[in-house]
ZAMARGU-4260 file (C-alpha; in steps of 0.2 Angstrom, whole numbers, plus 5000, padded with zeros to 4 digits):
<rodrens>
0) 5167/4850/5150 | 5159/4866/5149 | 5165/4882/5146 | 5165/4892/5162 | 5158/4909/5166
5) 5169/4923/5168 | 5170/4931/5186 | 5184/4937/5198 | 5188/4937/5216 | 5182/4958/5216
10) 5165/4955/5206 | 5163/4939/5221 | 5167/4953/5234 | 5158/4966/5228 | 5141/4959/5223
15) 5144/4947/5242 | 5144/4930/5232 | 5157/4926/5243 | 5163/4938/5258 | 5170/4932/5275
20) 5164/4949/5283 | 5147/4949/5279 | 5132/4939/5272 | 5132/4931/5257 | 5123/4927/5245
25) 5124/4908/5246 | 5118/4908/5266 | 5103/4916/5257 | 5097/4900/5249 | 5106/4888/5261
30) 5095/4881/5272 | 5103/4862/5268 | 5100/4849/5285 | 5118/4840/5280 | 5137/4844/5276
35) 5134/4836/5261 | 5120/4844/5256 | 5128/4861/5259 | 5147/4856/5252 | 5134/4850/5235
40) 5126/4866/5237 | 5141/4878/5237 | 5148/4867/5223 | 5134/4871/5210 | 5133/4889/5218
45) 5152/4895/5213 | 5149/4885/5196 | 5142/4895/5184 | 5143/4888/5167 | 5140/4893/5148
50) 5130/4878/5144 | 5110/4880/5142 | 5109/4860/5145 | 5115/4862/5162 | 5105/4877/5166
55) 5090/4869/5162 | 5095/4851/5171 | 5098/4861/5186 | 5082/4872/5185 | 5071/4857/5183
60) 5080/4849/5198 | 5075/4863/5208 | 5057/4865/5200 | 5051/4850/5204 | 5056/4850/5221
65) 5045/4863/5224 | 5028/4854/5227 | 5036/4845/5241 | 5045/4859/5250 | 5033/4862/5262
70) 5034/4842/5265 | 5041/4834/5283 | 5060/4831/5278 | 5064/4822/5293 | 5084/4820/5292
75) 5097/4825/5304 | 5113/4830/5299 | 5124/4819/5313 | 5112/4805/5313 | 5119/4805/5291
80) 5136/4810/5296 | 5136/4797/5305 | 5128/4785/5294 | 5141/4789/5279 | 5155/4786/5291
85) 5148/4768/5297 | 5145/4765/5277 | 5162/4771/5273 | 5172/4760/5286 | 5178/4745/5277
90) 5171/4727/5280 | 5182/4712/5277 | 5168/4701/5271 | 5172/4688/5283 | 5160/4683/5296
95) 5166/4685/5312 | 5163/4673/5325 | 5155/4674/5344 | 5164/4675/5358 | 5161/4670/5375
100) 5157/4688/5381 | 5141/4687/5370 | 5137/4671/5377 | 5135/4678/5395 | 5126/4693/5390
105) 5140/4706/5391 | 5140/4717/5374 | 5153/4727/5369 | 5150/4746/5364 | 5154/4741/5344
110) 5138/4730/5345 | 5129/4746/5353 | 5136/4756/5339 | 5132/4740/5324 | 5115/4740/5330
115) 5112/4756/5331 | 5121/4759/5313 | 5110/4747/5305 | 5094/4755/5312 | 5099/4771/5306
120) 5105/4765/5288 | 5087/4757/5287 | 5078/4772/5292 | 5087/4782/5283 | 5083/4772/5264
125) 5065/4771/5270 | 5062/4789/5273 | 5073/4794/5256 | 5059/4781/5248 | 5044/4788/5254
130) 5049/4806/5251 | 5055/4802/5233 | 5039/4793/5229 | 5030/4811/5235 | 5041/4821/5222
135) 5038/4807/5209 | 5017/4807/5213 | 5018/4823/5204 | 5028/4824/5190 | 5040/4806/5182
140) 5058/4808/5183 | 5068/4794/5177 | 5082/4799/5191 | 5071/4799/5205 | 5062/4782/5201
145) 5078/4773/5199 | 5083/4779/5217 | 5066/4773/5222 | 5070/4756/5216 | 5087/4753/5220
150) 5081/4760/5239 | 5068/4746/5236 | 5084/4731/5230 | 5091/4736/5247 | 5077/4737/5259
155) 5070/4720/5250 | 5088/4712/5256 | 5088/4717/5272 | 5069/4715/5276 | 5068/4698/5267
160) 5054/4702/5259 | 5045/4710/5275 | 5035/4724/5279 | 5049/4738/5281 | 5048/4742/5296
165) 5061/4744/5310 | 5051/4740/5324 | 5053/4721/5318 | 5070/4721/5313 | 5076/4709/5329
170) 5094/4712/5331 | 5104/4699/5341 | 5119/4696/5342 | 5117/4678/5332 | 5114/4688/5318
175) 5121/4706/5321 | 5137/4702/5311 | 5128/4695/5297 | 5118/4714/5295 | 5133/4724/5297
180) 5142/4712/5284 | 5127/4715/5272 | 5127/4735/5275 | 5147/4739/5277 | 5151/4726/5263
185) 5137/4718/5252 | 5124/4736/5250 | 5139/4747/5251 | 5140/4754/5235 | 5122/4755/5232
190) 5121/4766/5249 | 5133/4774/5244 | 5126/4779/5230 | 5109/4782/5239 | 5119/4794/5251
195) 5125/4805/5235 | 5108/4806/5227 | 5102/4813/5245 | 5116/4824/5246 | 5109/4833/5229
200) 5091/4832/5234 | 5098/4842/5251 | 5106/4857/5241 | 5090/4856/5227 | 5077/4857/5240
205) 5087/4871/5250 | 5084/4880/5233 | 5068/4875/5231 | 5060/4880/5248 | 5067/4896/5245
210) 5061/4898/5226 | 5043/4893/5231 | 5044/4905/5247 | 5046/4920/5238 | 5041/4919/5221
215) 5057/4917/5209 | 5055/4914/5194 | 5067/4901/5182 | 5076/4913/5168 | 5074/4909/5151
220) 5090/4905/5141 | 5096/4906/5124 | 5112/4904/5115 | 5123/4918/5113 | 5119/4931/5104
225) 5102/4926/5098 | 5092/4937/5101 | 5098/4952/5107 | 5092/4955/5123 | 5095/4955/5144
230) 5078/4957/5151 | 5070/4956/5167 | 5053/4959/5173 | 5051/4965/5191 | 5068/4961/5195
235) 5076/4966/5214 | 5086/4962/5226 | 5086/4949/5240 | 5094/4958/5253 | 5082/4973/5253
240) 5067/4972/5267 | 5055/4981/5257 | 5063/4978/5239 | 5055/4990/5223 | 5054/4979/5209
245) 5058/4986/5191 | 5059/4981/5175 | 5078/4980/5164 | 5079/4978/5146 | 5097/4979/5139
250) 5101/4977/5120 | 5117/4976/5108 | 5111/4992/5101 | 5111/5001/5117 | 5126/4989/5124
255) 5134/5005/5136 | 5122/5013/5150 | 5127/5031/5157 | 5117/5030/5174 | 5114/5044/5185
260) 5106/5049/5202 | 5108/5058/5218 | 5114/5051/5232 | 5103/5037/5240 | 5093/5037/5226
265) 5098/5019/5222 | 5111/5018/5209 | 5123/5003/5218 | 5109/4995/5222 | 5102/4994/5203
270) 5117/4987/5195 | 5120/4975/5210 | 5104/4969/5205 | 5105/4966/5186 | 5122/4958/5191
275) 5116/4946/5205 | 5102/4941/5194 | 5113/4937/5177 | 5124/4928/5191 | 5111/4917/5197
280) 5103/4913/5180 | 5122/4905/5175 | 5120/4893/5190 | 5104/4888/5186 | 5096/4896/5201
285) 5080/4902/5200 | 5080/4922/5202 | 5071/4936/5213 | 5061/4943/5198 | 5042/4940/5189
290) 5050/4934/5174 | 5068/4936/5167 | 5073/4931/5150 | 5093/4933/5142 | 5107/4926/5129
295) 5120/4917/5138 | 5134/4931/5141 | 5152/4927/5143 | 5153/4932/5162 | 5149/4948/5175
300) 5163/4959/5181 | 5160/4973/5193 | 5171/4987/5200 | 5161/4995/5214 | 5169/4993/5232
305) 5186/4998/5229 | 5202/5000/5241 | 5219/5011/5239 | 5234/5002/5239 | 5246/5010/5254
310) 5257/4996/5251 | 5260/5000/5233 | 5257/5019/5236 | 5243/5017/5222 | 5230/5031/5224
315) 5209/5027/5223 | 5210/5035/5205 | 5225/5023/5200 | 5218/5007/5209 | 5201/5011/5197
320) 5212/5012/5182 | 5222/4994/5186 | 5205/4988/5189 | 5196/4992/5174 | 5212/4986/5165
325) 5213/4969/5174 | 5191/4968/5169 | 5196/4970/5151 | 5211/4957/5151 | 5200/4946/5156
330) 5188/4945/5142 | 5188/4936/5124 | 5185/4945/5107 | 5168/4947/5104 | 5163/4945/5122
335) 5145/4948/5127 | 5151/4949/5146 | 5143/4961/5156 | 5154/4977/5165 | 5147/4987/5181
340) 5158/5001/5183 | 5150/5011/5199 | 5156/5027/5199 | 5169/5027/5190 | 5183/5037/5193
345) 5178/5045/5208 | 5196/5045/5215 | 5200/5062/5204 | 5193/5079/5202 | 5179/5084/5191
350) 5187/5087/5176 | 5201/5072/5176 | 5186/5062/5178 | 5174/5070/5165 | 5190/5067/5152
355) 5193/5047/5156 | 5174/5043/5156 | 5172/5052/5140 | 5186/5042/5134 | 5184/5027/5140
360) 5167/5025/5133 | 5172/5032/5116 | 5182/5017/5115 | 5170/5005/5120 | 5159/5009/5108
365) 5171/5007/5095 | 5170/4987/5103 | 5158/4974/5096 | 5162/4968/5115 | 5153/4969/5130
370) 5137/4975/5140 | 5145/4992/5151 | 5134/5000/5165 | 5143/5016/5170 | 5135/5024/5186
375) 5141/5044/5188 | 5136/5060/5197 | 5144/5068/5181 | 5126/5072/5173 | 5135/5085/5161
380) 5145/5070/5152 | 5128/5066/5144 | 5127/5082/5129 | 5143/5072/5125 | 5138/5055/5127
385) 5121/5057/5117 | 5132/5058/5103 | 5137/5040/5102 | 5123/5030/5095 | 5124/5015/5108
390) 5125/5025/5124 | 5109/5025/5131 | 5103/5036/5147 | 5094/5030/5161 | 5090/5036/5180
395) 5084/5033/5196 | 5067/5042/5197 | 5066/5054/5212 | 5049/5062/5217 | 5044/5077/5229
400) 5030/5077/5242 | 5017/5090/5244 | 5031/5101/5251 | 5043/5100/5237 | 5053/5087/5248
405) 5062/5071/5239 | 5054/5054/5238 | 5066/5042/5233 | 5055/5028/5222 | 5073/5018/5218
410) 5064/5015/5201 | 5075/5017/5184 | 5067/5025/5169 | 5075/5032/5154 | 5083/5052/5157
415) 5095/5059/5165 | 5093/5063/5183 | 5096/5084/5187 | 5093/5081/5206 | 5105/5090/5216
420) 5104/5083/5235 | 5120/5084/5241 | 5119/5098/5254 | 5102/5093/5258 | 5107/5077/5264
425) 5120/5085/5273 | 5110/5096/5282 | 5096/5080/5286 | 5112/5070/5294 | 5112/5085/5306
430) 5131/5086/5304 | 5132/5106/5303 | 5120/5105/5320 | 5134/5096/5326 | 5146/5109/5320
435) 5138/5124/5328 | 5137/5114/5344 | 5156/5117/5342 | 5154/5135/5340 | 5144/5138/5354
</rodrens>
């Protein structure tokens, strides 16, 4: 089995992998046609793993679909549900015999239902056939062509050899029992298994569509370690409208970021980013960047959308510290893992906050441990900071107009940002017009 990537329920929450209050991340790429598909789909989604093989298995199961994505994919989701329920009833293997009610012509609804059944069950295998034959016309994949001829064992059994087609299948009810005996009981297995294979080629090709709609691209990954480096290459995020892309590079020597920027000038939305994309890369998903390429890391934790504790009577400050505490636990010696800390300790005055940043990144940088973004508005942490070799500084790059105005670009360079916008922000939300409305 392989070893799993670290995350937690907060890091889930907070980057809307999973949230029952919002959209996620996962209705994103599900655009599956069966329960299934999806149940297979959200399977693989909250299963990252540490294990290159697997990555790249599911990467090239997702690829390949691609060329077809635009292809008809004419399934339904009750018609299958259906189908697995009529494949999953048990049959006795004994054949039943006619009674005098299907002499005269009167046919119960369960010979309705048979029929009907079969029907379904055949066009179902000779749909999965002909679309499995399209994905197989560009590329050979063992998998795929053994489906295509065990499809082909079952099809040849119930046709007898003939043209499969349903239109021909005569149904009576001389010889009803003996399909339903060879679909419930003799093919069982084998649809069965055909039913599975679909189920994966549901949640692939939900991916897939996706992937080939927008552009992703399919990471690159090595072992841990190996080289170095998180990068990615016009990376962004897929919740934005009008997303900016922009380019990451992350290295050991440079393992702890001190990010800064106004307000609104696009710091949450940065390290959401990064994390989402190192997220997707462990799952084998392909990622909304031009090109991405990283070491297998240990795991992503996050601390962004914090809540006080009333319960416990823990204050915003002391919730940050229990969090950043429970992060830590969490990780193995010599972890590579990745920690977003968004402005961190903003639950304390200026100075209480200066001291535990200062501090806290001190020590991790006494750690051959993980990858630490630190977002802050504390700009004068950095003539401290810059004294420790692997803290680098970045920001988000704020422009003025021809009238000395901001333009937020939501692009990250190298610096430190000086912007001040606070009180012009105020005044744009037109809260202090509000005010004087009250005085007058």
């Amino acid at each position: 089995m392989s070893e799993k990537f670290l995350i937690d329920e907060q890091t889930l929450k907070d980057l809307q992998l999973r949230d029952r209050h919002s959209r996620t991340l996962l209705q994103f790429f599900d655009n599956t046609i069966t329960d299934g598909g999806m149940f297979y789909l959200m399977d693989i989604f909250y299963d990252a793993v540490l294990d290159i093989d697997i990555i790249k298995d599911r990467q090239m199961k997702i690829r390949r679909l691609e060329p077809v994505a635009d292809e008809e994919f004419l399934f339904y989701r009750v018609i299958i549900q259906d189908l697995e329920k009529y494949v999953k009833s048990s049959h006795s293997g004994r054949a039943a015999s006619l009674t005098l009610m299907d002499f005269i012509g009167v046919k119960a609804p369960a010979y309705y239902y048979k029929k009907r059944s079969i029907i379904e069950a055949c066009e179902f295998m000779i749909k999965c056939q002909n679309f499995y034959k399209k994905v197989n016309q560009h590329a050979y994949y063992q998998d795929v062509d053994d489906m295509i001829q065990l499809i082909e064992e079952c099809l040849s059994m119930v046709f007898k050899k003939k043209n499969y087609d349903v239109e021909k299948l005569k149904i009576n009810i001389f010889n009803i029992e003996n399909f339903d005996k060879l679909i419930r009981y003799t093919l069982a297995s084998k649809l069965k298994g055909i039913i599975s294979f679909f189920y994966e080629i549901d949640a692939f090709l939900s991916v897939a569509k996706v992937s080939k709609a927008h552009g992703f691209c399919y990471p690159e990954v090595y072992p841990k370690n190996q080289t170095g480096v998180i990068e990615m290459d016009g990376v962004y995020h897929t919740f934005h409208k009008n997303p900016v892309k922009n380019d990451i590079r992350m290295e050991r020597g440079k393992k702890i970021w001190f990010l800064t920027g106004a307000n609104m000038a696009g710091k949450s939305s940065i390290i959401k980013t990064i994390s989402t994309a190192l997220y997707l890369t462990h799952i084998g998903f392909p990622v909304p960047a031009d090109a991405m390429r990283t070491d297998l890391i240990d795991g992503v934790f996050t601390s962004i959308n914090l809540q006080d504790n009333l319960d416990l009577g823990y204050s915003h400050f002391y919730v940050e510290a229990i969090r950043l505490k429970t992060i830590v636990d969490q990780l193995p010696k010599n972890s590579n893992a990745v920690i977003i800390l968004d402005e961190l300790f903003k639950g304390t005055n200026h100075i209480d906050a200066y001291n535990a940043i200062l501090k806290v990144l001190k020590n991790l940088a006494d750690v051959d441990g993980p990858y630490v973004i630190v977002s802050s508005h504390i700009t004068e942490l950095a003539k401290e900071l810059v004294e420790i070799p692997s803290v680098g500084f970045y920001k988000m790059l704020i422009e003025n107009d021809s009238e000395g105005l901001p333009i937020f670009t939501y692009k990250i360079k190298e610096g430190i940002a000086e912007e001040k916008l606070g009180m012009w922000l105020l005044k744009k939300s037109g809260a202090f017009d509000s005010i004087d409305r009250l005085k007058s």
